[in-house]
C-alpha positions as CSV (number, residue, x, y, z in Angstrom):
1,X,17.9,105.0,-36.6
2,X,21.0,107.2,-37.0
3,X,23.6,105.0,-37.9
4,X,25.9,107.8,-37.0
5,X,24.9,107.5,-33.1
6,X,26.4,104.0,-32.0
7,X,25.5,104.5,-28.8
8,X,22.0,104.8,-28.9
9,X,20.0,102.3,-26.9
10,X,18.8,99.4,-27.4
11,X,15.6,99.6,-25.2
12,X,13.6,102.7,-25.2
13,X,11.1,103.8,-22.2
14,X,8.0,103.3,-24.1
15,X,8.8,100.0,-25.2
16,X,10.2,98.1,-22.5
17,X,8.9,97.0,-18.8
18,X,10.7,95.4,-16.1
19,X,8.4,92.8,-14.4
20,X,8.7,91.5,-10.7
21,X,7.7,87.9,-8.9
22,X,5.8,89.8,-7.0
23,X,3.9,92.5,-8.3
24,X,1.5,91.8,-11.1
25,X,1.2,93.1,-14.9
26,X,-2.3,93.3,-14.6
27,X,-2.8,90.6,-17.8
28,X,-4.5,87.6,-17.2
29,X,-2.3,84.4,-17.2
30,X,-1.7,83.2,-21.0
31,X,0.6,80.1,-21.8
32,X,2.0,80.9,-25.5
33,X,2.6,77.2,-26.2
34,X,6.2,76.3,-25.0
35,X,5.3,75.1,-21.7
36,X,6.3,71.5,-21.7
37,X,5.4,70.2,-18.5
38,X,3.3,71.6,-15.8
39,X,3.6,69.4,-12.8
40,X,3.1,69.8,-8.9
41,X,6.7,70.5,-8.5
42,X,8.6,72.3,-11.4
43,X,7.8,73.9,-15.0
44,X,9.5,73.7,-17.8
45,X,9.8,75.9,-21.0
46,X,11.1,74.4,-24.2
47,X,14.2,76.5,-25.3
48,X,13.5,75.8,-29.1
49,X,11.1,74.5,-31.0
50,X,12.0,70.5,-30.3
51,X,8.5,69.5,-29.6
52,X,8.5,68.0,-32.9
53,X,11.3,65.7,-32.5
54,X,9.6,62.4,-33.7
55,X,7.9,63.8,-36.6
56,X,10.4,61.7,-38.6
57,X,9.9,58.2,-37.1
58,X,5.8,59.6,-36.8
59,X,6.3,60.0,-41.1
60,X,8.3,57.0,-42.0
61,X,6.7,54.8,-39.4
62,X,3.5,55.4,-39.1
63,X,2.7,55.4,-43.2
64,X,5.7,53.8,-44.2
65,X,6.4,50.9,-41.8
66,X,3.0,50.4,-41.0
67,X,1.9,50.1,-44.6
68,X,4.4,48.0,-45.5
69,X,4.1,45.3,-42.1
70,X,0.3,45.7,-43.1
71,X,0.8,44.9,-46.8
72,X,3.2,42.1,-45.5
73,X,0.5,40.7,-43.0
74,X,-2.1,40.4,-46.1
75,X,0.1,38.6,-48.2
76,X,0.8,36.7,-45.3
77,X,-2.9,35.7,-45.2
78,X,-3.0,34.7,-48.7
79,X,0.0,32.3,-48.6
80,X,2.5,34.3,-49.6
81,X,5.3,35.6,-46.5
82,X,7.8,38.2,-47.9
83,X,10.2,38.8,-45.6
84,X,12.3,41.6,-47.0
85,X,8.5,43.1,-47.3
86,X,8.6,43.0,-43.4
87,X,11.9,44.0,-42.7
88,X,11.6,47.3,-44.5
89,X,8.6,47.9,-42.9
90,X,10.3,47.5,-39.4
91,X,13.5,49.5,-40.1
92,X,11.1,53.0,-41.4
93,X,10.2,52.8,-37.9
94,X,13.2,51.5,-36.3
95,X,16.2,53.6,-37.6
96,X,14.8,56.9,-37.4
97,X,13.0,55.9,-34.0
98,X,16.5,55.3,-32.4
99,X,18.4,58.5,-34.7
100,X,15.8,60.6,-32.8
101,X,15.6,59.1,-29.3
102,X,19.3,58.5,-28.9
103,X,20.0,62.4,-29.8
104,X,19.9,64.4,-26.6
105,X,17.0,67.0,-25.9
106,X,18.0,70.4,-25.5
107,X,17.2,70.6,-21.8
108,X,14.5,73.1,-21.0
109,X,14.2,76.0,-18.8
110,X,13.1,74.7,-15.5
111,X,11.2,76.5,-12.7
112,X,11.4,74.8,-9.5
113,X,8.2,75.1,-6.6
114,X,10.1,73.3,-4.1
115,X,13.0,75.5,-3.9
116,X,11.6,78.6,-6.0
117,X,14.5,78.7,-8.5
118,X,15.3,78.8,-11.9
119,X,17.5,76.4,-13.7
120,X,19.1,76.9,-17.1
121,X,21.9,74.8,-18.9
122,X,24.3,76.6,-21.4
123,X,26.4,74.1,-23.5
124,X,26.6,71.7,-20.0
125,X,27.1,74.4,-17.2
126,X,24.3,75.0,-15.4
127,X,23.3,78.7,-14.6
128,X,20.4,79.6,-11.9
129,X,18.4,82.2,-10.2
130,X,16.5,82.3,-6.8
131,X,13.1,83.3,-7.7
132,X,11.9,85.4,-4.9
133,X,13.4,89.3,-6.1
134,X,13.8,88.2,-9.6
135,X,12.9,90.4,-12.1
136,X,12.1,90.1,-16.1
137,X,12.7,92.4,-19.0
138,X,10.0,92.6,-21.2
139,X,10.7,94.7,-24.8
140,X,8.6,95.6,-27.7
141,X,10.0,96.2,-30.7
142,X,9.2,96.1,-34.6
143,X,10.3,93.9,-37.8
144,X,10.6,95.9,-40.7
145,X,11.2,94.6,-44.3
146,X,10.3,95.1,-47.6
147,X,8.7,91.7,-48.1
148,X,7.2,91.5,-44.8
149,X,6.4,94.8,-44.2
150,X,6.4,95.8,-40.5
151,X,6.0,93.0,-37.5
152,X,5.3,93.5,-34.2
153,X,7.4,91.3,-31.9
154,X,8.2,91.2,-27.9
155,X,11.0,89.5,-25.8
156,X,10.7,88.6,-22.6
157,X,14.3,87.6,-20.2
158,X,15.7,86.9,-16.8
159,X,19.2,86.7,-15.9
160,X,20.9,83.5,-14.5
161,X,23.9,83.2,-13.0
162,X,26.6,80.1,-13.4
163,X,26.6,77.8,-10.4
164,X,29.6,78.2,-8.4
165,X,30.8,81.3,-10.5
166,X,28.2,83.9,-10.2
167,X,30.2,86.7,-11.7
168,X,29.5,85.1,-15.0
169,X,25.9,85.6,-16.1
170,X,22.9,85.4,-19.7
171,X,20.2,86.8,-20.5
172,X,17.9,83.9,-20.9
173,X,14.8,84.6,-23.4
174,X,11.5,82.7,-22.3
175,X,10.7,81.8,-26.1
176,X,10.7,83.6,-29.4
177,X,10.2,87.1,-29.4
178,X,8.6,86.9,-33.3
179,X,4.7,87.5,-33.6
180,X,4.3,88.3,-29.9
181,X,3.3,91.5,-28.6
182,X,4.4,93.0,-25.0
183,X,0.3,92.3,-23.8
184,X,1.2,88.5,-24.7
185,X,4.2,88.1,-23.2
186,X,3.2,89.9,-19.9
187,X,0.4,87.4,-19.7
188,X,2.9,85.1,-20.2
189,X,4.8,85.9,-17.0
190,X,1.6,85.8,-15.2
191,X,1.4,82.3,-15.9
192,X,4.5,81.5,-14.7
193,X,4.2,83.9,-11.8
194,X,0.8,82.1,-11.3
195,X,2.4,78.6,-10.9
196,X,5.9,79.7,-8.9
197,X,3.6,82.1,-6.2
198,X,0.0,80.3,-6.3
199,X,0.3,76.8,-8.3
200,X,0.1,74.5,-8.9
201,X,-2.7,75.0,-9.8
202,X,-4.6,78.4,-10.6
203,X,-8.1,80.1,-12.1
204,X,-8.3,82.5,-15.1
205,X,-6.8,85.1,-12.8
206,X,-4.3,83.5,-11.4
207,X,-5.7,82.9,-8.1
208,X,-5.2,79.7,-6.9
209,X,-7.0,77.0,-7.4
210,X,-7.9,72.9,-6.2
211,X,-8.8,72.6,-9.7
212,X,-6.4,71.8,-12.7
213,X,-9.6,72.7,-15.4
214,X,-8.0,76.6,-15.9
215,X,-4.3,75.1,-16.7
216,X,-6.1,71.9,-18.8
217,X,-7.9,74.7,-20.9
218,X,-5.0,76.3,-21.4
219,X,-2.1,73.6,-22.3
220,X,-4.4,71.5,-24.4
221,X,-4.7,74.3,-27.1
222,X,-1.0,72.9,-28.5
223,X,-2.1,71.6,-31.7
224,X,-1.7,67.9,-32.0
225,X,-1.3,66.3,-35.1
226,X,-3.1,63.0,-33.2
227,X,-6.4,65.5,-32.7
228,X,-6.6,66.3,-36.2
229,X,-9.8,64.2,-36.9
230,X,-11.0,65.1,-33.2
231,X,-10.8,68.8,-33.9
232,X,-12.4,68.3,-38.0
233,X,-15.3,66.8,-36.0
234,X,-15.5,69.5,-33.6
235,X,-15.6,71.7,-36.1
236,X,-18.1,70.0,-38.2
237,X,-20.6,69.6,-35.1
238,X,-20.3,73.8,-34.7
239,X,-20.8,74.4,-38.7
240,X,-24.1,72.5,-38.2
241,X,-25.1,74.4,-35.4
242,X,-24.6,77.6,-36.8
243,X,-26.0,76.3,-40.0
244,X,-29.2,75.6,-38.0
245,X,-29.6,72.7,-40.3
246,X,-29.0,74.2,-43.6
247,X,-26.0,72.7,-46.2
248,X,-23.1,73.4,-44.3
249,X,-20.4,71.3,-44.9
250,X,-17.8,72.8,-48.0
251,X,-15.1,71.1,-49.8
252,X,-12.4,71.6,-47.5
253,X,-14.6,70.1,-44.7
254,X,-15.0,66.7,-47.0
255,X,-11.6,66.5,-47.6
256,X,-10.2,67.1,-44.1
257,X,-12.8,64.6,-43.0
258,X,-11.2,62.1,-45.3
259,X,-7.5,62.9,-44.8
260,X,-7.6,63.5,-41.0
261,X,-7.6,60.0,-39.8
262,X,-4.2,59.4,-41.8
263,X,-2.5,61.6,-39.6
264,X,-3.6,60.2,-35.9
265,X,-0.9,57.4,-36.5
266,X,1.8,59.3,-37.3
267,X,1.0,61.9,-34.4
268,X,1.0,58.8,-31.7
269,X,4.3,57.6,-33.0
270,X,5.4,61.5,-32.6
271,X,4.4,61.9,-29.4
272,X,5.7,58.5,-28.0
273,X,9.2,59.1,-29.9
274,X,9.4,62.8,-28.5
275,X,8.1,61.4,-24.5
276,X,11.0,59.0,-24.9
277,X,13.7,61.6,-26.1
278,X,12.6,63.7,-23.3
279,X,12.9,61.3,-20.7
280,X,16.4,60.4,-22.0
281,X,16.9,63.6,-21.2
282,X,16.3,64.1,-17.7
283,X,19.4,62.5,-17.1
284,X,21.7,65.0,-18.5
285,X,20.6,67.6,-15.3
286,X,23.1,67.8,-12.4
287,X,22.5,65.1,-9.8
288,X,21.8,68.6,-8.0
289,X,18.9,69.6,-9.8
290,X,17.5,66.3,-10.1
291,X,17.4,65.8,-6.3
292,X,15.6,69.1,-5.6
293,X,12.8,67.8,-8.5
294,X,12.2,65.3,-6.5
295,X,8.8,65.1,-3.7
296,X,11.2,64.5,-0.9
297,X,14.2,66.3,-1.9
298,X,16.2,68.9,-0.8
299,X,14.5,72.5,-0.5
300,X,18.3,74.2,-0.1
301,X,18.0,76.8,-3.3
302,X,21.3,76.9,-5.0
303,X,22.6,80.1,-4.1
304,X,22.6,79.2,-0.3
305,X,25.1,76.6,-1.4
306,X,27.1,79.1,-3.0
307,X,26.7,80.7,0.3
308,X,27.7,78.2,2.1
309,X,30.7,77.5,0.4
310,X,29.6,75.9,-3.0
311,X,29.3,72.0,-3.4
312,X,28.9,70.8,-0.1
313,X,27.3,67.9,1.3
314,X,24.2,68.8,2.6
C-alpha cells in the first residue's frame, strides 16, 4: 500500500460483494456460531463473544462450592457440622452467580419474521432497517504480520438507521471478520436470508422446511463445555470403528475420558447463569421492539412509524 495515496480505497472490486435479501450467493446456508436464538419469530446474533458469561460462577461453583457443600455434607455424616465449611461453599457460587447475572447483556442483533426488520442497540438508542431491499457488504481482506504471517479474514455488514432520526446511521458487522473467508460469510447470509424469507425453518439449501433437523444440525455444533464427556464418548465409539477392533484408544483418549466428567458441572452452572443474564436482558429492548417479538403483536415495521409521524399510538 502506498502510504503516499491517502485516498485509496478501502474496498477493492475483487474483494468485496454486495449481497441482497433477495437474490442468492449461491453458498449453502452455514451458521458460524453466533446465532443465539433461532425461534419462530426473530433471530438473534451475539454482538461479542458473551456466550461465556457464567464461566466464572460455572468455575467457582461448580468445583469450588460444590466441593466444599459436599466435603461439608460428609462431615456432616460423621458427626462433625462446620458451618463456615458450608458457607464458603455457598458464596463461590453465590457472589459471582449474582456479579454475572445482575450485569446487563450486550443486547444482540435481532431479526424480526413478524415485521421483517432488523433491530440494533448502540449505547441505548436503538437503530433499525426494514428487511425487504436491504443489502450487505461482504469484504475479503488479509492479516499480515511477522508473527502470524498472512490471515485470511472477511466482514460481513448492513446499515441501520436510528429510530426517529434516520439521517444518522452504522455499519453494523454480523460477527468477527478474523479467520473467516468471503465463501463463509456468504453462507452465512444464506442462513439468515434462509430464516427472514423461508424460516423458520429450512433444508441444507435453504428451502423451507416442516422440519427443524437441518437448523438442529447446524446450531448444536457450538461447543459445550456440558458435552465434553458426550462428545470423548462419541469419539471413542468412532476410533473403535475405524480400528475395526484393533488397540485404539491413546493416551489423550484415557485422560479426556477421566477429566471430561469434571467439566459437565461447571458447564450446567454456565449455561443456567448465562440463560438467566440473557433473560434479564430482554428487558432492556424498547417496549416497541418487545411488542413486535411478541405472537400477537404488532406487524407495523418501524419505518412506517417514522412515516407516519414517529411514536404514535398505533
Amino acid at each position: 500500500m502506498d502510504m503516499n495515496m491517502p485516498e485509496q480505497p478501502r474496498h477493492n472490486a475483487s474483494s468485496t460483494e454486495i449481497l441482497g435479501s433477495d437474490k442468492s450467493t449461491g453458498e449453502q446456508p452455514m451458521e458460524l456460531f453466533i446465532v443465539d436464538e433461532h425461534t419462530e419469530h426473530y433471530l438473534t446474533l451475539e454482538v461479542n463473544d458473551d456466550s461465556y458469561r457464567g464461566m466464572l460462577t460455572g468455575v467457582l461453583g461448580g468445583i469450588g462450592g460444590c466441593g466444599s457443600v459436599g466435603l461439608t455434607l460428609m462431615l456432616a455424616m460423621r458427626g462433625v457440622f462446620d458451618p463456615i465449611m458450608l458457607a464458603i461453599g455457598i458464596s463461590l457460587f453465590l457472589l459471582p452467580f449474582l456479579w454475572e447475572t445482575v450485569r446487563p447483556l450486550p443486547l444482540p442483533i435481532l431479526f424480526n419474521r413478524r415485521t421483517r426488520e432488523v433491530y440494533f442497540d448502540h449505547d441505548g438508542e436503538l437503530f433499525h432497517a426494514p428487511w425487504d431491499g436491504i443489502t450487505a457488504v461482504a469484504h475479503e481482506f488479509q492479516l499480515v504480520g511477522a508473527q502470524i504471517g498472512s490471515l485470511q479474514n472477511a466482514s460481513l455488514e448492513i446499515r441501520v438507521w436510528k429510530f426517529g432520526e434516520p439521517e444518522i446511521a452504522l455499519m453494523v458487522s454480523l460477527g468477527a471478520p478474523f479467520g473467516k473467508s468471503l465463501a463463509l460469510q456468504k453462507g452465512f447470509w444464506e442462513y439468515i436470508r434462509a430464516y427472514m424469507n423461508n424460516g423458520p425453518y429450512f433444508d441444507e439449501y435453504g428451502n423451507h422446511s416442516e422440519s427443524d433437523a437441518f437448523v438442529k444440525s447446524q446450531l448444536g455444533v457450538r461447543f459445550k463445555l456440558s458435552n465434553s464427556f458426550k462428545d470423548t464418548l462419541a469419539r471413542i465409539r468412532q476410533a473403535k470403528k475405524d480400528a475395526g477392533g484393533k488397540n485404539y484408544l491413546g493416551a489423550d483418549d484415557v485422560f479426556t475420558l477421566i477429566t471430561s466428567p469434571m467439566f459437565y458441572l461447571p458447564g450446567k452452572i454456565q449455561e443456567f447463569t448465562y440463560s438467566i443474564a440473557k433473560r434479564r436482558s430482554r428487558n432492556l429492548w424498547p417496549s416497541l421492539v418487545t411488542e413486535r417479538l411478541k405472537a400477537n403483536g404488532p406487524t407495523t415495521r418501524l419505518v412506517d412509524l417514522e412515516c407516519d409521524g414517529g411514536r404514535k399510538a398505533e
